[in-house]
Wavefront OBJ file of the C-alpha trace (Angstrom):
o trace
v 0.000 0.000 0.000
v 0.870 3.458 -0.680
v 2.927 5.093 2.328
v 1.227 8.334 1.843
v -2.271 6.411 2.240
v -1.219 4.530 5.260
v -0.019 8.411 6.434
v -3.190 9.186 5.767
v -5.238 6.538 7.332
v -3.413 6.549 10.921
v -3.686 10.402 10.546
v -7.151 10.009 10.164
v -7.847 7.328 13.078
v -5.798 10.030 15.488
v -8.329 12.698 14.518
v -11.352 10.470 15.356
v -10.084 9.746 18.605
v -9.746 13.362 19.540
v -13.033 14.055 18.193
v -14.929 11.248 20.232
v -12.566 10.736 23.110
v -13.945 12.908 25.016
v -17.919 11.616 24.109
v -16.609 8.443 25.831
v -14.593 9.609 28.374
v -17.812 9.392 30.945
v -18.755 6.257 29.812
v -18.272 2.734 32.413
v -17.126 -0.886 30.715
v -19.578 -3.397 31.820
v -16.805 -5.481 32.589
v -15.755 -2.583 35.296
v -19.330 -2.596 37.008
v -18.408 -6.260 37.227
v -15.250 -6.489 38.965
v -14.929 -8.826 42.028
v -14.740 -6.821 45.658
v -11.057 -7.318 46.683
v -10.069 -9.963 48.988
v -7.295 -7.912 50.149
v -4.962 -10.621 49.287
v -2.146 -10.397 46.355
v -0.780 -13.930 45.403
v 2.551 -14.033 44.098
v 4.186 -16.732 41.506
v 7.498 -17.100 39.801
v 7.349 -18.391 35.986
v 11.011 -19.637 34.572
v 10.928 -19.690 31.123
v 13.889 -21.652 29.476
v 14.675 -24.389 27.022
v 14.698 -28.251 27.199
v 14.707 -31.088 25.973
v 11.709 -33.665 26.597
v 10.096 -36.899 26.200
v 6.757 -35.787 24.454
v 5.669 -39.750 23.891
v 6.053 -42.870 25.876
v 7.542 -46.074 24.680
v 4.328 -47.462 22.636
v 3.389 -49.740 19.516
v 2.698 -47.091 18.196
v 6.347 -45.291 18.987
v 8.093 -47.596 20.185
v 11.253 -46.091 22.147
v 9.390 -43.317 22.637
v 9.886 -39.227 21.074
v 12.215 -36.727 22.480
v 11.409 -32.728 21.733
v 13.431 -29.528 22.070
v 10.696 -27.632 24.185
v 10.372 -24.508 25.363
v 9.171 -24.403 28.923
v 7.684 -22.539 32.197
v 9.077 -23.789 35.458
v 10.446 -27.239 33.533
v 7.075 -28.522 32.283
v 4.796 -28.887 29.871
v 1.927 -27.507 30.563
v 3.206 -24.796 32.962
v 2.123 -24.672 36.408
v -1.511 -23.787 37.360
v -1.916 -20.570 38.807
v -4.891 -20.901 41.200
v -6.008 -17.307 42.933
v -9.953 -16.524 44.371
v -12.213 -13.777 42.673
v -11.156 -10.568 44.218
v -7.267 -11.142 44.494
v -4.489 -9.484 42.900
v -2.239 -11.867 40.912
v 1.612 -10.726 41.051
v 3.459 -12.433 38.561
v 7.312 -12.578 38.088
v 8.562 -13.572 34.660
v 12.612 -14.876 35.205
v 13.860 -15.858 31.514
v 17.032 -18.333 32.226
v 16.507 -19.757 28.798
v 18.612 -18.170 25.683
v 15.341 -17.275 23.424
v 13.241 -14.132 24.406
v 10.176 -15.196 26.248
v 7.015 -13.243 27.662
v 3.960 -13.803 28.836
v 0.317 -13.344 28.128
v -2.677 -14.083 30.333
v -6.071 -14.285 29.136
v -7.583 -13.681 33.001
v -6.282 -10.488 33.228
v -8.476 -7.227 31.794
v -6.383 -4.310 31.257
v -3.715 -3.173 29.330
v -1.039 -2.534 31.448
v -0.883 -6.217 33.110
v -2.296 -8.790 30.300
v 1.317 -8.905 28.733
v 4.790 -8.895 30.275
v 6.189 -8.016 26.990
v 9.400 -9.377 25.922
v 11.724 -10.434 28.715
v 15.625 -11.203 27.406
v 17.473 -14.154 28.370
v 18.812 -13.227 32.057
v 16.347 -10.838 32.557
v 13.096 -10.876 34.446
v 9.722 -8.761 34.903
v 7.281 -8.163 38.099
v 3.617 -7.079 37.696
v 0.469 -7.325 38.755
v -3.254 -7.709 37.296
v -6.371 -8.258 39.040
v -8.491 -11.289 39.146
v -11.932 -9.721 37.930
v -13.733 -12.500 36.833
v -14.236 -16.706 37.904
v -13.076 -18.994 34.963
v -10.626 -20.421 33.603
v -8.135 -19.046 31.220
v -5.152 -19.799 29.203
v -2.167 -18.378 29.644
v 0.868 -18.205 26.987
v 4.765 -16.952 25.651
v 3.818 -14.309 23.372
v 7.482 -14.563 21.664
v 8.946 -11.083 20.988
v 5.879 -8.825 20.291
v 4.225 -11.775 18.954
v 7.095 -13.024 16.998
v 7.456 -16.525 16.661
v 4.462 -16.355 19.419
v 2.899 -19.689 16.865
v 6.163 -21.615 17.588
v 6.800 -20.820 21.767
v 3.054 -22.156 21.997
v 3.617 -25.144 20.005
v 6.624 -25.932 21.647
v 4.890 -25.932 25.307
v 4.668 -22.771 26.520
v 1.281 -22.139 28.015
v -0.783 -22.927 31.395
v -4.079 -21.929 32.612
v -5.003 -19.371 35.080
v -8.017 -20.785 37.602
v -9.698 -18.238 39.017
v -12.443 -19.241 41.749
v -15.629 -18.054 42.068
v -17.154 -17.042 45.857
v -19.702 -19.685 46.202
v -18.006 -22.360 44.335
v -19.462 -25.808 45.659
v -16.156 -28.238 46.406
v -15.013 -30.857 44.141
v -11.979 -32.813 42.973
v -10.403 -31.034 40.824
v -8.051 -31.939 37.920
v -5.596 -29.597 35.230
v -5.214 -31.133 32.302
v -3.924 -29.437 29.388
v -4.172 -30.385 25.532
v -1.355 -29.090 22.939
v 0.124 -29.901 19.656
v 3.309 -31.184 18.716
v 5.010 -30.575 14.788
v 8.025 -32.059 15.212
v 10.915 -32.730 12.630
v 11.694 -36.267 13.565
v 8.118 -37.971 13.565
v 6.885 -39.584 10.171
v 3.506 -40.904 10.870
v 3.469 -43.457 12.944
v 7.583 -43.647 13.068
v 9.877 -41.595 15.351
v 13.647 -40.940 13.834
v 16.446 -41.370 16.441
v 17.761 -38.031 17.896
v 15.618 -35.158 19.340
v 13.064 -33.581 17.654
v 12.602 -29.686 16.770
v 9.910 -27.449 15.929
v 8.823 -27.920 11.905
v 6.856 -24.465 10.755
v 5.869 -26.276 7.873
v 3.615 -28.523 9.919
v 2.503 -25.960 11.711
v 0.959 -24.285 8.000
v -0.468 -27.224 6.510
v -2.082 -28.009 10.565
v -0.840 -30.791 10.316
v 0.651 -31.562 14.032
v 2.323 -35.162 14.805
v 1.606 -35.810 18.194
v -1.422 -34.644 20.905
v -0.580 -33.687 23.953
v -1.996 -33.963 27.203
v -0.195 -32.429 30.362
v 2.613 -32.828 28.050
v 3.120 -36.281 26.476
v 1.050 -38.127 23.810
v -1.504 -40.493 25.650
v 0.745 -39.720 28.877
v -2.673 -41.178 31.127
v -3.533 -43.510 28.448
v -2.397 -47.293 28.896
v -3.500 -49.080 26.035
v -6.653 -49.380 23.873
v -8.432 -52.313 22.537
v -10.027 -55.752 24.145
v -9.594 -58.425 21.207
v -6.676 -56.676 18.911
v -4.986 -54.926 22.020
v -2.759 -51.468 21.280
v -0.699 -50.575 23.925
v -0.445 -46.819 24.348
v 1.814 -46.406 26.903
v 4.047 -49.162 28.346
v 5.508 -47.504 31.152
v 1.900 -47.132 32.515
v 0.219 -50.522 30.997
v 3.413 -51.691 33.300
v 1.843 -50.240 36.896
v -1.989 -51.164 35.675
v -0.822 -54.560 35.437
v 0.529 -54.346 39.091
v -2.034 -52.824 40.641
v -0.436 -49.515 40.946
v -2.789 -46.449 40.389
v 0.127 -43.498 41.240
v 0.043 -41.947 37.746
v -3.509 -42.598 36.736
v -6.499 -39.637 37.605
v -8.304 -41.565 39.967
v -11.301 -40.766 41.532
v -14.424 -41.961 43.480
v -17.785 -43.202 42.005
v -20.595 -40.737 42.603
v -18.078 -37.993 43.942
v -18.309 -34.581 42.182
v -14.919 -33.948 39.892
v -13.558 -30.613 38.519
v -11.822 -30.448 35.190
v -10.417 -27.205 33.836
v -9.961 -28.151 30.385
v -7.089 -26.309 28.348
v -6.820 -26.392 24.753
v -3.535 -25.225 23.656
v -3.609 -25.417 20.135
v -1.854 -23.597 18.933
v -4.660 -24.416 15.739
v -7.303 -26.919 16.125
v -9.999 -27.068 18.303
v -11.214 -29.226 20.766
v -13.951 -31.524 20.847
v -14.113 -32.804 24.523
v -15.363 -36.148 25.761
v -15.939 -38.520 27.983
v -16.813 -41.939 27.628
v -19.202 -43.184 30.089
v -20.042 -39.717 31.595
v -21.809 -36.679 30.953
v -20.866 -33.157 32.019
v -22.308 -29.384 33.316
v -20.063 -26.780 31.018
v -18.539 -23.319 32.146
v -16.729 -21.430 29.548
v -14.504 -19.402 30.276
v -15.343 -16.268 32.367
v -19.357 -15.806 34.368
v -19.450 -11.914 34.542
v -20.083 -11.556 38.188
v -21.729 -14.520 38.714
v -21.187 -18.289 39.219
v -23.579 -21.125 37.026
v -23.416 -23.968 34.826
v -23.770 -22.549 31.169
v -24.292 -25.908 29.639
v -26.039 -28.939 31.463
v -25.461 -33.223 30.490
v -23.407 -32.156 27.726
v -21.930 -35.114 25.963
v -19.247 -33.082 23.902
v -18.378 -29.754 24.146
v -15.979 -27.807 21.710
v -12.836 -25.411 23.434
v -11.039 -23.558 20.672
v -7.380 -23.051 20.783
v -6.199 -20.233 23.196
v -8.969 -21.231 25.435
v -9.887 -23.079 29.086
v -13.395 -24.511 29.723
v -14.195 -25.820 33.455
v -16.022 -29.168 33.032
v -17.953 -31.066 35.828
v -18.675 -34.650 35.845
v -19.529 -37.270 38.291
v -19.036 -41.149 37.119
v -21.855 -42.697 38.727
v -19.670 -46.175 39.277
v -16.596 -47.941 39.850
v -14.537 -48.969 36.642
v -12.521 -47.074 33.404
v -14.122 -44.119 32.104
v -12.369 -42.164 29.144
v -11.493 -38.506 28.311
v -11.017 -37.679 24.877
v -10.531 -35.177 21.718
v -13.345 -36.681 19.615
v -11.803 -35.683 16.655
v -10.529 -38.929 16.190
v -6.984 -37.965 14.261
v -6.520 -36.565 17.799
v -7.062 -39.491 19.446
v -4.504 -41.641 17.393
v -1.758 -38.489 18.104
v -2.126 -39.125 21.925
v -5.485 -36.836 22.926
v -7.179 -39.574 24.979
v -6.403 -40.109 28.732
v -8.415 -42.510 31.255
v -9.916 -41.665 34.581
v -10.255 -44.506 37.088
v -13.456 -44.746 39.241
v -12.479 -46.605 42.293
v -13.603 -47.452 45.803
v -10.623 -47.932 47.279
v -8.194 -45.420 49.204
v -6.322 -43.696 46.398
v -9.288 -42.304 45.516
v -8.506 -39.578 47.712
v -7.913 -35.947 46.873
v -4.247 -36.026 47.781
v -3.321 -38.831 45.209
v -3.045 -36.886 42.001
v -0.203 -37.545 39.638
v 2.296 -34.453 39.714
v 1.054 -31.434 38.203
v -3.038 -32.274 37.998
v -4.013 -31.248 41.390
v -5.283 -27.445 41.645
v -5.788 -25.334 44.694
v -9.047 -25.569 45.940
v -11.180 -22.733 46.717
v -10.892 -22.707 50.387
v -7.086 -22.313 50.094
v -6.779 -19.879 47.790
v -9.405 -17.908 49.480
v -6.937 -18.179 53.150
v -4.211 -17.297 51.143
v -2.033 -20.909 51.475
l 1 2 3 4 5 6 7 8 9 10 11 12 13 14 15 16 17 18 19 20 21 22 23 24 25 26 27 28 29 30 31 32 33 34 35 36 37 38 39 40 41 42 43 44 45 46 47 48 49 50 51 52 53 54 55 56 57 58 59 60 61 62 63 64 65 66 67 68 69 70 71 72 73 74 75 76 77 78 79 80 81 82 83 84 85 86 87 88 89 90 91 92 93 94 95 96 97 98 99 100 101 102 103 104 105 106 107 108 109 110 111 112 113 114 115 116 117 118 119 120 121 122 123 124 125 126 127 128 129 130 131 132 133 134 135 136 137 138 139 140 141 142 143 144 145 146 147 148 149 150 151 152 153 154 155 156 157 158 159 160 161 162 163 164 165 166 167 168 169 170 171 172 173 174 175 176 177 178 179 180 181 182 183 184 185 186 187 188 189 190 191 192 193 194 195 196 197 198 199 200 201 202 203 204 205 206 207 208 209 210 211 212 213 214 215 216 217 218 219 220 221 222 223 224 225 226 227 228 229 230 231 232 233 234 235 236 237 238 239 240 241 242 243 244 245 246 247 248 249 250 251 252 253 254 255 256 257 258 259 260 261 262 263 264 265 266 267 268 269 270 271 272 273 274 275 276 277 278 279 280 281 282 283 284 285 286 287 288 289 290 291 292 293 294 295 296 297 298 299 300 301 302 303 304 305 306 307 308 309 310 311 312 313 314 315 316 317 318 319 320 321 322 323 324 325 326 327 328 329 330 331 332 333 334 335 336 337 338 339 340 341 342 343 344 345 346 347 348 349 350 351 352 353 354 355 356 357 358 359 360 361 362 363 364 365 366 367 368 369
């Protein structure tokens, strides 16, 4: 386009702003009249954003050996840690980059300018600030890259979390983080993994085309195997401690008990069509403006677009194997399935989450632990 008519243009969106400005200057957001009364609390959390290398599958039939990634990370995982706060707190955050790319951060919870992005923090460097937490929900949070640079590739290569954000009256449940992503990775081939580690493949990422689906960070990572007559296995590793009795690493929870799921779908590009086998489930999306309620009642699959957190309850009414999945069923073959064990037995109790699932609950965040 012609500079002088891009002169013009910006010249001309400066002028309408002075003109109206001041017709608006009077005028409230809706989503102000909304805001939370303060709990008087501020929580504070540390993000570390570096580098490193992980496994992003487990030994399976259908990789066998497994598939090792160059990630990019916050605080050494992928997803990063759940940030769990009450309505009415103010969320510090503290961005330390110790990796040797230029990282940032972008939160979907927060409403304002000055706190929704860290902009870019260089390697060795770190940022404080602060937003409030206006509304309940869930919501994703993300490395924006440099300005948005390369902000396609830091999300595809693990950078992002979710933000949990609980409402005043919130009735308690267990409650489980579990976070979907995609993986385009330049040593997967279909079904085959080439030796060596695998890096980020932008050509993937354009045709949306991604090689593996992640959930809390490996393909089919709570997934043992699939199949009763012509048996898959999924994941060895875990097929291994099934076999032996050994529930540590599966999401296991009590029949009849009210569960908790926020729901994050990465993307970076496709959406996601949740499921689960066996169960059905009340729906919030995102954000309730100043007020807490199920949007969506005995859903049996509800759809969470990329760069977005839904929080999904479910009971499963009896003991046995129920099953969470992406029912796009590509997705499902690349490692978005996981299964949730309904069991009678002790280690259905809320403290026996595999690492990294378990969120805050209400009451806690609310006394400030």
């Amino acid at each position: 386009m012609n500079k002088a008519i891009v002169a013009g243009l910006a010249a001309g969106v400066l002028v309408v702003g002075l003109i109206f400005s001041p017709l608006f200057a009077g005028l409230t957001s809706p989503l102000s009249i909304a805001q939370a009364v303060s709990t008087g609390q501020t929580k504070q959390f540390t993000l570390v954003a570096s580098e490193k290398e992980l496994q992003v599958a487990p030994d399976s039939d259908l990789h066998p050996g497994g598939v090792m990634y160059s990630a990019m990370v916050f605080n050494g995982t992928i997803p990063g840690p759940v940030i769990a706060v009450h309505q009415g707190d103010k969320v510090e955050i503290t961005l330390k980059n110790e990796g040797q790319k230029i990282h940032s951060l972008d939160f979907h919870a927060a409403i304002t300018t000055a706190g929704a992005n860290s902009g870019p923090v260089k390697p060795g460097e770190e940022k404080t600030w602060s937003f409030d937490a206006v509304n309940a929900g869930a919501f994703f949070y993300h490395c924006s890259g440099d300005g948005l640079n390369g902000v396609w590739e830091h999300i595809a290569n693990g950078m992002y979390g979710a933000v949990v954000i609980h409402p005043h009256n919130e009735k308690p449940a267990k409650e489980f983080y579990l976070a979907f992503g995609q993986i385009y990775s330049s040593n997967v081939n279909g079904m085959s993994a080439a030796n060596g580690t695998g890096h980020f493949d932008m050509d993937k990422l354009m045709a949306k085309n991604p090689d593996l689906i992640l959930t809390n960070g490996m393909a089919h990572k709570y997934a043992p195997a699939i199949g009763v007559i012509a048996k898959i296995t999924l994941n060895k590793p875990l097929a291994d401690e099934l076999a032996a009795g050994n529930l540590t690493n599966f999401l296991v929870v009590k029949p009849g008990e009210q569960t908790r799921w926020y729901i994050v779908n990465a993307g970076p590009n496709d959406f996601v069509a949740f499921h689960f086998i066996g169960a059905q489930m009340d729906v919030r999306d995102g954000s309730i403006i100043n007020r807490y309620g199920t949007q969506d009642k005995n859903d049996e699959t509800w759809t969470i677009p990329p760069g977005s957190a839904s929080v999904i309850e479910a009971i499963f009414p009896e003991a046995g194997i129920y099953v969470g999945v992406d029912h796009e069923m590509t997705d499902v073959v690349k490692g978005g399935a996981f299964a949730v064990v309904a069991a009678d037995a002790e280690p259905a109790m809320a403290s026996d989450q595999p690492e990294g699932t378990a969120v805050m609950s209400m009451e806690d965040t609310l006394m400030g632990q």
